[in-house]
GUBA-292601 format. One record per atom (N, C-alpha, C): residue in one letter; residue number from 0; y, x, z. Coordinates in Angstrom, 2 decimals. Last residue first. Example, Ala and Ser with C-alpha at 12.3 -4.5 7.8 and 13.67 -1.06 7.14 Angstrom:
<atoms>
   r     k        py        px        pz
   S     1     -2.25     12.85      7.08
   S     1     -1.06     13.67      7.14
   S     1      0.03     12.90      7.87
   A     0     -5.69     13.19      7.80
   A     0     -4.50     12.30      7.80
   A     0     -3.30     13.20      7.80
</atoms>
This chain:
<atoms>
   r     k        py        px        pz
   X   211    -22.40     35.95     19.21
   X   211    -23.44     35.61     20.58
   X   211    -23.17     36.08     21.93
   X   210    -21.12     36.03     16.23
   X   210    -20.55     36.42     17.28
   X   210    -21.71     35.21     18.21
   X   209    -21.42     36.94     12.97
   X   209    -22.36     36.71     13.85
   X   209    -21.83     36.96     14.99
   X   208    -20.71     37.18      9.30
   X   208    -20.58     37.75     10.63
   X   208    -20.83     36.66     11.83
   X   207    -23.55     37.32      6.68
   X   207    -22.22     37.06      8.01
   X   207    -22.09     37.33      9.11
   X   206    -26.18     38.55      7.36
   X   206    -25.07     38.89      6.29
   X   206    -23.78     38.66      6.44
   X   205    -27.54     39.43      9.97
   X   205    -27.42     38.52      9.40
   X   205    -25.71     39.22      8.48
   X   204    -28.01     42.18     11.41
   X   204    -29.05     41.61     10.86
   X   204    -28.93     40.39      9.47
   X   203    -25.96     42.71     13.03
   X   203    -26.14     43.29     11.86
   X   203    -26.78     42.64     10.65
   X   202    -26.55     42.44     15.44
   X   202    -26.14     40.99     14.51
   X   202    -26.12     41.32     12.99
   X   201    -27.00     45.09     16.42
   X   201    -28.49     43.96     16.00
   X   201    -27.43     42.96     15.86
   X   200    -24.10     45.90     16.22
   X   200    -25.39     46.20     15.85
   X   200    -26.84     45.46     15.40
   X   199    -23.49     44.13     18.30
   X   199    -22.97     44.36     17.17
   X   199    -24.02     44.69     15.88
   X   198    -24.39     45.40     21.13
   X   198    -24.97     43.96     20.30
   X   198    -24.55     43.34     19.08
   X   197    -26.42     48.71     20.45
   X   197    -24.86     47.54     20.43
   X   197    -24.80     45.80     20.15
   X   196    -29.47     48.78     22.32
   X   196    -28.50     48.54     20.80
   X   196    -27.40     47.98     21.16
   X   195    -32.00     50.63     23.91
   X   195    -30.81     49.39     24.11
   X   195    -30.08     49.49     22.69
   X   194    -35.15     49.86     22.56
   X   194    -34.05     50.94     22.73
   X   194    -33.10     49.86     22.79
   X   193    -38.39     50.33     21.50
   X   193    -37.83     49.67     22.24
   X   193    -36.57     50.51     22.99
   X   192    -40.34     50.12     18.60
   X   192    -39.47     50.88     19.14
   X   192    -39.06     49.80     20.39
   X   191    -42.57     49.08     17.38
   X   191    -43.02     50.46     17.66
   X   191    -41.79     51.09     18.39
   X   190    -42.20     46.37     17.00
   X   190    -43.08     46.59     17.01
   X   190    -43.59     47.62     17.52
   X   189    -39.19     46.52     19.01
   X   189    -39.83     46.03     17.98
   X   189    -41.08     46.42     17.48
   X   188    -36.16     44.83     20.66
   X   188    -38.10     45.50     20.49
   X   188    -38.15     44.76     19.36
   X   187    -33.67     45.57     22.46
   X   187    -34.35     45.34     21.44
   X   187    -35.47     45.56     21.21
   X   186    -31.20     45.05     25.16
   X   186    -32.44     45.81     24.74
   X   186    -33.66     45.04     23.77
   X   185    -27.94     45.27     24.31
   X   185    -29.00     44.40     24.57
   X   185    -30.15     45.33     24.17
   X   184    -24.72     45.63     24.70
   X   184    -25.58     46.40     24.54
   X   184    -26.99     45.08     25.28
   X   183    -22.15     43.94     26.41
   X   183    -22.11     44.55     25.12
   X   183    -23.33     45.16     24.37
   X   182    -22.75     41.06     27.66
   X   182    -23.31     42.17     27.53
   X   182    -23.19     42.83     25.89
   X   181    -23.10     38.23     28.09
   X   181    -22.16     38.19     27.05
   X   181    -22.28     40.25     27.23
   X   180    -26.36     36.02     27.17
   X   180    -25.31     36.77     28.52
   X   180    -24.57     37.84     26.96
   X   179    -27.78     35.41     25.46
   X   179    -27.13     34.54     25.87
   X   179    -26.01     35.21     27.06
   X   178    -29.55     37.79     25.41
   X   178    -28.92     37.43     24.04
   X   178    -27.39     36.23     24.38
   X   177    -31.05     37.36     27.34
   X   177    -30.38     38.25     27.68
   X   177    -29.00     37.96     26.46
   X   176    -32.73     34.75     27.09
   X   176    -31.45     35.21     28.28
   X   176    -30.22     36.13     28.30
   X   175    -34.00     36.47     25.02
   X   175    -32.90     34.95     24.82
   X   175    -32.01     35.13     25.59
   X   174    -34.93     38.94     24.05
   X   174    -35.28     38.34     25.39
   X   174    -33.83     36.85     25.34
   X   173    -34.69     40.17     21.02
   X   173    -34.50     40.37     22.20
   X   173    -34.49     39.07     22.98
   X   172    -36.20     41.87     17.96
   X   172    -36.37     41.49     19.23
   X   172    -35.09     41.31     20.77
   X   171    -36.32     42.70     14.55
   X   171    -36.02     42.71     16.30
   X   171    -35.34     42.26     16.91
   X   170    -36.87     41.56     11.85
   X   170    -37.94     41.60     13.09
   X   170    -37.72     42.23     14.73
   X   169    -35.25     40.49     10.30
   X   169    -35.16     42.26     10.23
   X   169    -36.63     42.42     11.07
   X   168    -33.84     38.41     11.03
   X   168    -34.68     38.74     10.45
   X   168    -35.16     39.49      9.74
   X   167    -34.79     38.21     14.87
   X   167    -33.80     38.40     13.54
   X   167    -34.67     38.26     12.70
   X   166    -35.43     36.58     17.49
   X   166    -36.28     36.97     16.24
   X   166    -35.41     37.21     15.68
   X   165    -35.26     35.72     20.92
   X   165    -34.99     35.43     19.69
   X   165    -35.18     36.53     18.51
   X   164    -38.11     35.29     23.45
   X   164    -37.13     35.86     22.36
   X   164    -36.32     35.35     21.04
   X   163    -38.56     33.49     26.38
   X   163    -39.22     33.51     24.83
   X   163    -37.81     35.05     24.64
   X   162    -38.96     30.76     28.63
   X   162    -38.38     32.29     28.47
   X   162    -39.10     32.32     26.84
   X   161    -38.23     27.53     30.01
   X   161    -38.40     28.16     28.55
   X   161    -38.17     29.76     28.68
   X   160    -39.95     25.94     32.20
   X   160    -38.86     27.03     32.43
   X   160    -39.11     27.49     30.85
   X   159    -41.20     22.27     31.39
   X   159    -41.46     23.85     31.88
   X   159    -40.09     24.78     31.62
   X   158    -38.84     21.28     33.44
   X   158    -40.18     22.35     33.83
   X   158    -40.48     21.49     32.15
   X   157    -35.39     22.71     33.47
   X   157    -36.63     21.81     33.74
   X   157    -37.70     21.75     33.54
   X   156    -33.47     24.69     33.75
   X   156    -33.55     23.64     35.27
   X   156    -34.40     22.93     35.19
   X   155    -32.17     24.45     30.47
   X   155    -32.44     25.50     31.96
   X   155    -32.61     24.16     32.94
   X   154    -31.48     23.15     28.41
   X   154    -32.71     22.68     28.97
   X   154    -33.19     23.64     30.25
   X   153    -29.48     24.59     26.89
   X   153    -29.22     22.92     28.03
   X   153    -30.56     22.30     28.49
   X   152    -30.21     27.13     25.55
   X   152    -29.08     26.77     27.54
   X   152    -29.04     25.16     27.72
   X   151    -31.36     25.74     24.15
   X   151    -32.17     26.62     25.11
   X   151    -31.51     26.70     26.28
   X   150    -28.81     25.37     22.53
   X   150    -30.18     24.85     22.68
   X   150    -31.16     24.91     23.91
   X   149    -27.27     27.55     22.61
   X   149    -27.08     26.19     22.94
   X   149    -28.38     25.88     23.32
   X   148    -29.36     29.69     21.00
   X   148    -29.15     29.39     22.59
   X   148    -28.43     29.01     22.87
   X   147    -29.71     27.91     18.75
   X   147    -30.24     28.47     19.41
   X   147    -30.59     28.43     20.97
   X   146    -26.80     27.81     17.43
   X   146    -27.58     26.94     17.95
   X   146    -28.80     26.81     18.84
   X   145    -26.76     30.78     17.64
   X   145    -25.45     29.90     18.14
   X   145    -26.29     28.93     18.67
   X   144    -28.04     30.98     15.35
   X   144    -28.32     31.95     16.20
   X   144    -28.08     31.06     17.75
   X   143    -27.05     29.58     13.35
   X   143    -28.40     29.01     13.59
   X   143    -28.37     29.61     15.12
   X   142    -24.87     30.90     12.23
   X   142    -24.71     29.36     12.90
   X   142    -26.51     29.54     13.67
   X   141    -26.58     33.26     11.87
   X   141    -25.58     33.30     12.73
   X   141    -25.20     31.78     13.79
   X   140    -29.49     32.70     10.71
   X   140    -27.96     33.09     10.44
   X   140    -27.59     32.83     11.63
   X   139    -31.79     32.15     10.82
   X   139    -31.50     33.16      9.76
   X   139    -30.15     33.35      9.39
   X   138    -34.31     32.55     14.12
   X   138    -32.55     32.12     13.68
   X   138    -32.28     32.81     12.07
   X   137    -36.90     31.95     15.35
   X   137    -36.24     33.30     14.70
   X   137    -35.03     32.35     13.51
   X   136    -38.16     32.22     18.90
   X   136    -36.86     31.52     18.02
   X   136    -36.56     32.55     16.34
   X   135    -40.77     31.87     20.43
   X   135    -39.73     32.94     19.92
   X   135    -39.20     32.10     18.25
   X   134    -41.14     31.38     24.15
   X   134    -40.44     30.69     22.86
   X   134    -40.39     31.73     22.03
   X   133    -43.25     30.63     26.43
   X   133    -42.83     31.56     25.62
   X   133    -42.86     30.98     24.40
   X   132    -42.66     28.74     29.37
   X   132    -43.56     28.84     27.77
   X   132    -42.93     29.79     27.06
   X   131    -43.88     29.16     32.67
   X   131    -43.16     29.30     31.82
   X   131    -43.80     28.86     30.46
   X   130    -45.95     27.25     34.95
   X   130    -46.37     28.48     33.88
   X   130    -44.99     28.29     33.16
   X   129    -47.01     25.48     36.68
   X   129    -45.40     26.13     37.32
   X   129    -45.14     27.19     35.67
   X   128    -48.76     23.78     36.17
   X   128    -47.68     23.58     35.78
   X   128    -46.19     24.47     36.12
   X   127    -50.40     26.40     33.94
   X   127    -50.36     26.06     35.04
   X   127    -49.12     24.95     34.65
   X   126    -52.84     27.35     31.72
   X   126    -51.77     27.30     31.82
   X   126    -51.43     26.36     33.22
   X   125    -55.84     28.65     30.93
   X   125    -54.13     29.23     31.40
   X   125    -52.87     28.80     32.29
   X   124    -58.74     27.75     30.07
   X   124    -57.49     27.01     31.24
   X   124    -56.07     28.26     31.54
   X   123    -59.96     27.71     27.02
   X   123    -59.86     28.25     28.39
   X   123    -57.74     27.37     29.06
   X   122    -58.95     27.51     23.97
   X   122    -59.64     26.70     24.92
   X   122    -59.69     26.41     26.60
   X   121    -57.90     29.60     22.75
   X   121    -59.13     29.82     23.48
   X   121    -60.19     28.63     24.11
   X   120    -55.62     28.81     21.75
   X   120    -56.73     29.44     20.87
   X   120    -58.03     29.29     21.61
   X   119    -54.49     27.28     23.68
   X   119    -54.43     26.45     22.76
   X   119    -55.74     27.41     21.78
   X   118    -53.86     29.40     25.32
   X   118    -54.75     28.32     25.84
   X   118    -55.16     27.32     24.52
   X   117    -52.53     31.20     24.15
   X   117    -53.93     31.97     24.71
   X   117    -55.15     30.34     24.62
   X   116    -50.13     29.65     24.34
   X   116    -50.75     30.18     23.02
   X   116    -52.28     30.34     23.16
   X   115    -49.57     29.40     26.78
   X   115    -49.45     28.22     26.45
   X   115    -50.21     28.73     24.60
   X   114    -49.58     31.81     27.53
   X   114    -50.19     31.12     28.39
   X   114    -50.72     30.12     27.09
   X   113    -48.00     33.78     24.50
   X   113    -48.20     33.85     26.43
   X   113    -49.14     32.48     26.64
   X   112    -46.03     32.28     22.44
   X   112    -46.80     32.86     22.57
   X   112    -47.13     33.09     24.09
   X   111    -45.06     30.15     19.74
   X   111    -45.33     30.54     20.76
   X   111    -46.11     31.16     21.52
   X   110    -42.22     29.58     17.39
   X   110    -43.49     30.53     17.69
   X   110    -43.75     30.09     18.88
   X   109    -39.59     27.75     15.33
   X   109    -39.87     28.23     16.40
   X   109    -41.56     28.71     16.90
   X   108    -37.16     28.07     12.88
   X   108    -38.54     27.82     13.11
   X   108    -38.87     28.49     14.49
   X   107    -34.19     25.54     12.87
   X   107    -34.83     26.65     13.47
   X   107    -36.51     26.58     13.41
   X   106    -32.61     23.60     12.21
   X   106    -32.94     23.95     11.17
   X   106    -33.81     25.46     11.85
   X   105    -31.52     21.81     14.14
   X   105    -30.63     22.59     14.08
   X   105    -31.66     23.81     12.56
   X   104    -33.55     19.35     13.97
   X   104    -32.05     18.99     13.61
   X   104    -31.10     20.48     13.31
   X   103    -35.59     21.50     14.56
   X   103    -35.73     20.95     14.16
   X   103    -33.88     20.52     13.16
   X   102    -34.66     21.84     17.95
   X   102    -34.77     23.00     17.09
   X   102    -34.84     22.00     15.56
   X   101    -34.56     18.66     18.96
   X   101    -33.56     19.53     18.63
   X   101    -33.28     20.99     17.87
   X   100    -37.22     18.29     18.34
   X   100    -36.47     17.44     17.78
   X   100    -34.78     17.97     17.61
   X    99    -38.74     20.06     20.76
   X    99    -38.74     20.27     18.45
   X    99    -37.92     19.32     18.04
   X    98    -37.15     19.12     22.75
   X    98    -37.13     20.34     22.22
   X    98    -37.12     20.57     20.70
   X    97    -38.53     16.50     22.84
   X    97    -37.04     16.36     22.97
   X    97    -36.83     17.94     22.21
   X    96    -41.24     17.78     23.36
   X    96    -40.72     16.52     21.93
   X    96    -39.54     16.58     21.87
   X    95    -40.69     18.84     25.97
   X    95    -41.04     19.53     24.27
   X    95    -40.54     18.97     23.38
   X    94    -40.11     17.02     27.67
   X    94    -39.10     17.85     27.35
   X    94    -39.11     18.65     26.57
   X    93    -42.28     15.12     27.37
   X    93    -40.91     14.84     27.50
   X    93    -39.74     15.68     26.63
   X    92    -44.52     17.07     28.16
   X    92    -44.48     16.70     27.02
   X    92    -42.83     16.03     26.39
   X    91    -45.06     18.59     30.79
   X    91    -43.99     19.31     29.59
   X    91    -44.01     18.14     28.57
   X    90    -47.46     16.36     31.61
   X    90    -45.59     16.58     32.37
   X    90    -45.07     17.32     31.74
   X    89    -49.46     17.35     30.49
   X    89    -48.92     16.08     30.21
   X    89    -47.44     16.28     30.59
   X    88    -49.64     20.75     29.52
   X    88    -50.00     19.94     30.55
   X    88    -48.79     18.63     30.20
   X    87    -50.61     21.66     25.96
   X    87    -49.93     21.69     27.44
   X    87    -50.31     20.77     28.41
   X    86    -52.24     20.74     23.95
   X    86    -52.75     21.55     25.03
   X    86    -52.28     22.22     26.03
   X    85    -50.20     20.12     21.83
   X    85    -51.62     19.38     22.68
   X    85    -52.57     19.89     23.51
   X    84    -48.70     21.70     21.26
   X    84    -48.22     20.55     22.26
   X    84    -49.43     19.92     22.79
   X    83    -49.27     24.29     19.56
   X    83    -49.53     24.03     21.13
   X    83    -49.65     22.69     21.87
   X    82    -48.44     22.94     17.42
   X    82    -49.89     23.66     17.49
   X    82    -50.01     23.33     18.53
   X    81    -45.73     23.35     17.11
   X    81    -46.52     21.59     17.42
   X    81    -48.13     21.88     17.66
   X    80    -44.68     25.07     18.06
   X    80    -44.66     24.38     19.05
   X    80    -45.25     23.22     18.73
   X    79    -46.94     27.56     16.31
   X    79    -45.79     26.35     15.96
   X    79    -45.73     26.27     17.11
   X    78    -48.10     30.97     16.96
   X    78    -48.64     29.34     16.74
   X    78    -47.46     28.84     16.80
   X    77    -47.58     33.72     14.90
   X    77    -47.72     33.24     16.21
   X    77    -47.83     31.76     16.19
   X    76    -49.42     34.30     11.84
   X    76    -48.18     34.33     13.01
   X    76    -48.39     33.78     14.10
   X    75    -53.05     36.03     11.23
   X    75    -51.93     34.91     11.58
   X    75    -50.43     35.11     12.33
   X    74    -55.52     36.98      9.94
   X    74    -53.61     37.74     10.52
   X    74    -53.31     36.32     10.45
   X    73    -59.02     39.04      9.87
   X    73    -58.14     37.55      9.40
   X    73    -56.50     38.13     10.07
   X    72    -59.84     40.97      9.81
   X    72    -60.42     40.39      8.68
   X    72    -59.48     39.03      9.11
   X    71    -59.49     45.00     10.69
   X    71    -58.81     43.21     10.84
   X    71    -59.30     42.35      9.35
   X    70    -60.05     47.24     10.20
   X    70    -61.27     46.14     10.67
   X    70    -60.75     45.20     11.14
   X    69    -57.85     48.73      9.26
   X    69    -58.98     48.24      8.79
   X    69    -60.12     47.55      8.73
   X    68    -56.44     49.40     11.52
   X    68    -56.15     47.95     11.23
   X    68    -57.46     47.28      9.51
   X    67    -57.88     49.82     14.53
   X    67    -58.25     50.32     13.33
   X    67    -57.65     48.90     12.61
   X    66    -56.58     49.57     17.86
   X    66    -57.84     49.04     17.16
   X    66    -57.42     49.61     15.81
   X    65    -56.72     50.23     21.48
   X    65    -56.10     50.32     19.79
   X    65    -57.43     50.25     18.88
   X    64    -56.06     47.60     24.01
   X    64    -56.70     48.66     22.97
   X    64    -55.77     48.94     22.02
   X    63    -55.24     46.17     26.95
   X    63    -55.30     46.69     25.71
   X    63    -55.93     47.48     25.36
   X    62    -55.60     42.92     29.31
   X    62    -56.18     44.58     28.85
   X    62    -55.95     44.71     27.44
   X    61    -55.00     41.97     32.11
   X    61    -53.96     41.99     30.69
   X    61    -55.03     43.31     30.44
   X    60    -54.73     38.89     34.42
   X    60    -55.28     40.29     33.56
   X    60    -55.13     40.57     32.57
   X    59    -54.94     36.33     34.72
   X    59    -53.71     36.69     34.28
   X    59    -54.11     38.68     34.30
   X    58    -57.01     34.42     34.23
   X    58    -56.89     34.56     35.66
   X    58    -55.70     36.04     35.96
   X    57    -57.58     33.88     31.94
   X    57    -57.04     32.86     32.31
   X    57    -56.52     33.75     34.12
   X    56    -56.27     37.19     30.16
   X    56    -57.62     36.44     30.73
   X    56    -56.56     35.29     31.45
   X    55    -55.27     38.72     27.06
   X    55    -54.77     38.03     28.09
   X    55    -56.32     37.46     28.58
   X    54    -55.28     41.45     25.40
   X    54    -56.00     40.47     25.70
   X    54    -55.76     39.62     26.99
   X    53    -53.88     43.62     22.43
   X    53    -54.01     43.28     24.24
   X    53    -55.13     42.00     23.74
   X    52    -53.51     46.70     20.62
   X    52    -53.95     44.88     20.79
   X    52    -54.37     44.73     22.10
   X    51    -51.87     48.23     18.55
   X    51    -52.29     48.41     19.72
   X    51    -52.42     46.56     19.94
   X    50    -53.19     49.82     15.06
   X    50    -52.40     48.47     16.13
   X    50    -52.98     48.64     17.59
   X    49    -53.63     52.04     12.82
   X    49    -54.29     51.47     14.11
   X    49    -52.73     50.80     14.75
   X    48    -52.05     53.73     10.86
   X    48    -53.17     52.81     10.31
   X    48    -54.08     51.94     11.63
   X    47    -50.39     54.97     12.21
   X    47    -49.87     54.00     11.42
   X    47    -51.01     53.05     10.69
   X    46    -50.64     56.14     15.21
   X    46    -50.62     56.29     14.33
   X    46    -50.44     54.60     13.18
   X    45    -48.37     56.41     17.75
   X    45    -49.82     55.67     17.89
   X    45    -49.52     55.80     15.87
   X    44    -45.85     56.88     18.66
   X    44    -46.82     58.25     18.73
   X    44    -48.26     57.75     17.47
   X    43    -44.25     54.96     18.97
   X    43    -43.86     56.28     17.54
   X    43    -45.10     57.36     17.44
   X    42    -46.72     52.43     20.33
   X    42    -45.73     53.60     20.58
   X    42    -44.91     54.31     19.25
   X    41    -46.46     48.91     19.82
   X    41    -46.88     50.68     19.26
   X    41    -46.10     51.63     19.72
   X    40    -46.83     46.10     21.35
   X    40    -46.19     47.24     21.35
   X    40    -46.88     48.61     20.58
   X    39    -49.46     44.22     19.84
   X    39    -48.58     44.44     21.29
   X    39    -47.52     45.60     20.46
   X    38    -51.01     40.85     18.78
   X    38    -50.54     42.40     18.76
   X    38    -49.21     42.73     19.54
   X    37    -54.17     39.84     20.35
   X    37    -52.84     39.82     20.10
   X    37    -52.05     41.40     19.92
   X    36    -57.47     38.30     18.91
   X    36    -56.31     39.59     19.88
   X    36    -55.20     39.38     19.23
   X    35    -59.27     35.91     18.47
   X    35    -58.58     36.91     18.64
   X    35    -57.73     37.62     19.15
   X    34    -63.00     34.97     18.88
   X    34    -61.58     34.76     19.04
   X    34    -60.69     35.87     18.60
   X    33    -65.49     34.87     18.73
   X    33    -64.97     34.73     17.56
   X    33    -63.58     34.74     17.79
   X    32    -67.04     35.76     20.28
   X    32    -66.88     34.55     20.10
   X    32    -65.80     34.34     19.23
   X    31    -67.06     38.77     20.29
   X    31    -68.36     38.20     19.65
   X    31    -68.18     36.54     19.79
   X    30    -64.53     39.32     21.81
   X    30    -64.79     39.32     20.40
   X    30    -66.01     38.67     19.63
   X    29    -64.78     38.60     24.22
   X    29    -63.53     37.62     23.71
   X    29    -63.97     38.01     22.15
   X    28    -66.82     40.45     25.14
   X    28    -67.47     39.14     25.36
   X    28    -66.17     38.44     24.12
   X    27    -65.35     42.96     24.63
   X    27    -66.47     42.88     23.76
   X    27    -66.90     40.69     23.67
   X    26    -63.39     42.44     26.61
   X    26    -63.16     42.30     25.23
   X    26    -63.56     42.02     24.41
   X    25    -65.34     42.02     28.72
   X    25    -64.51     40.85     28.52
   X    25    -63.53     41.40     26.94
   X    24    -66.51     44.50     29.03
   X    24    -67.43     43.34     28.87
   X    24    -66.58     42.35     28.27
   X    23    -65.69     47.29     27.30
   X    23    -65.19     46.11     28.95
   X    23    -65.93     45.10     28.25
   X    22    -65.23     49.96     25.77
   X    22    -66.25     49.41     26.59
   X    22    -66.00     48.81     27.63
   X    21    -63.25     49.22     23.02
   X    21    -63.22     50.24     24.08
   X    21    -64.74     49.31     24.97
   X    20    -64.67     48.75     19.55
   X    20    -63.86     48.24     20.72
   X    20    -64.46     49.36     21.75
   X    19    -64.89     48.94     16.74
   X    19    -64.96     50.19     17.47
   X    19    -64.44     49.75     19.34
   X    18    -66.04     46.63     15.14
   X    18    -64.59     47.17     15.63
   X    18    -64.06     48.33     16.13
   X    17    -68.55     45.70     13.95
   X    17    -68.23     46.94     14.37
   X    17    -66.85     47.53     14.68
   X    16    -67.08     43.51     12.13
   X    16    -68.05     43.66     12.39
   X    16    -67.58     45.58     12.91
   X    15    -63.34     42.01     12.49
   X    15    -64.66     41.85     12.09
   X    15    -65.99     42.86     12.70
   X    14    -60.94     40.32     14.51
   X    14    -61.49     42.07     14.16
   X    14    -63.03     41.96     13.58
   X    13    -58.08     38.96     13.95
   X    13    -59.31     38.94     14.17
   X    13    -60.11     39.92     13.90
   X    12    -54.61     38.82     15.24
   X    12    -55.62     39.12     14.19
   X    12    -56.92     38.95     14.74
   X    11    -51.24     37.40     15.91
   X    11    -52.91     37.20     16.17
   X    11    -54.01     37.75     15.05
   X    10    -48.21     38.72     16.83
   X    10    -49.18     37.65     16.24
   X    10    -50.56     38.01     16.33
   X     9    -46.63     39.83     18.70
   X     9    -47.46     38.62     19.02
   X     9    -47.80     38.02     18.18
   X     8    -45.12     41.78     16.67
   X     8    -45.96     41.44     18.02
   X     8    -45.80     40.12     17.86
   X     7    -46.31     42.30     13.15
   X     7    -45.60     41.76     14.18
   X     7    -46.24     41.39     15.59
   X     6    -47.76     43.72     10.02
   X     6    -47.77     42.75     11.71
   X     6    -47.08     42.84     12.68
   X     5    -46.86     44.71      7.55
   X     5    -46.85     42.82      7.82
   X     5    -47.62     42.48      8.97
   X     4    -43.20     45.40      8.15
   X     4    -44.61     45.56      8.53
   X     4    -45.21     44.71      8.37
   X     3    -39.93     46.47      8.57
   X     3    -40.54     45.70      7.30
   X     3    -42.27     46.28      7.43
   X     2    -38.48     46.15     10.91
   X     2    -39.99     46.21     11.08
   X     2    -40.59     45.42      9.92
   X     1    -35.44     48.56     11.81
   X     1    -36.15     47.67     11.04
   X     1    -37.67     47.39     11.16
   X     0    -33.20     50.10     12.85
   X     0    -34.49     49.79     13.47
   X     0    -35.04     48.55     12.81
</atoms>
């Protein structure tokens, strides 16, 4: 289950002139300001030249489309944790800085996406202080993996609550928590598939051997 693709969920494209968008005021309104959509899940069904793209609202409404990847005119990855930092709420700041300083030392690039992403593109108000932050960790080895969720396990209990994924680098997907619980079989995503895997299996990923 590989996702040699060059888009990935949750990163961010921009849809130029005549998109073909579905008819909701608030897509049409999020597009003519220039902002962009996020990429979601593909079914095996959804054809190969169209992306399925959501839209988060501050008031937590979630609407998708499928869009034509021919009328994407810009692609970005998902935003840094230093992108964001300035547009969290003052009280995460502590325990961020402390955060990139430890991803960082352990040699990890880290994404973010959900609330704390939406808010930093949009401007608009998302994010709360109770709001989780969506992490996605992408580890290129094993040591790194390790470090990881160390990492992530010694900051449980303080606001903000870190949920996210960790990233192979193959491109799939799984939920940190889960990666961190000792479960023979973990459920994986990836752009177009979502299926439990041996957790053997998705370590696969890295050339050495890899025990999580």
């Amino acid at each position: 289950m590989s996702e040699a693709e060059p888009f990935r969920r949750h990163d961010w494209v921009w849809l130029g002139p005549e998109p073909g968008l579905p008819d909701l005021a608030e897509i049409r309104d999020h597009w003519e300001a220039g902002l962009p959509f996020i990429v979601g899940h593909n079914p095996p069904s959804m054809e190969r030249d169209r992306l399925h793209l959501g839209l988060a609202l501050p008031d937590k409404r979630r609407m998708g489309f499928s869009g034509a990847v021919s009328g994407i005119v810009r692609h970005r990855p998902p935003l840094s944790l230093e992108e964001v930092l300035p547009r969290v709420p003052q009280g995460w700041l502590p325990a961020l800085e402390h955060l990139a300083i430890l991803l960082k030392g352990a040699g990890l690039e880290v994404g973010v996406y959900g609330s704390a992403a939406w808010q930093a593109l949009t401007g608009a108000s998302y994010v709360r202080e109770t709001s989780d932050l969506d992490l996605l960790l992408a580890p290129c080895t094993g040591d790194q993996l390790r470090a990881a969720l160390a990492i992530l396990g010694s900051m449980e209990g303080g606001r903000p609550r870190l949920d996210g994924e960790i990233v192979l680098p193959d491109g799939r997907a799984v939920a940190w928590r889960e990666a961190a619980r000792a479960s023979s079989t973990l459920l994986v995503k990836t752009r177009r598939e979502v299926a439990l895997v041996p957790r053997a299996a998705w370590l696969s990923a890295f050339r050495e051997p890899a025990h999580a």
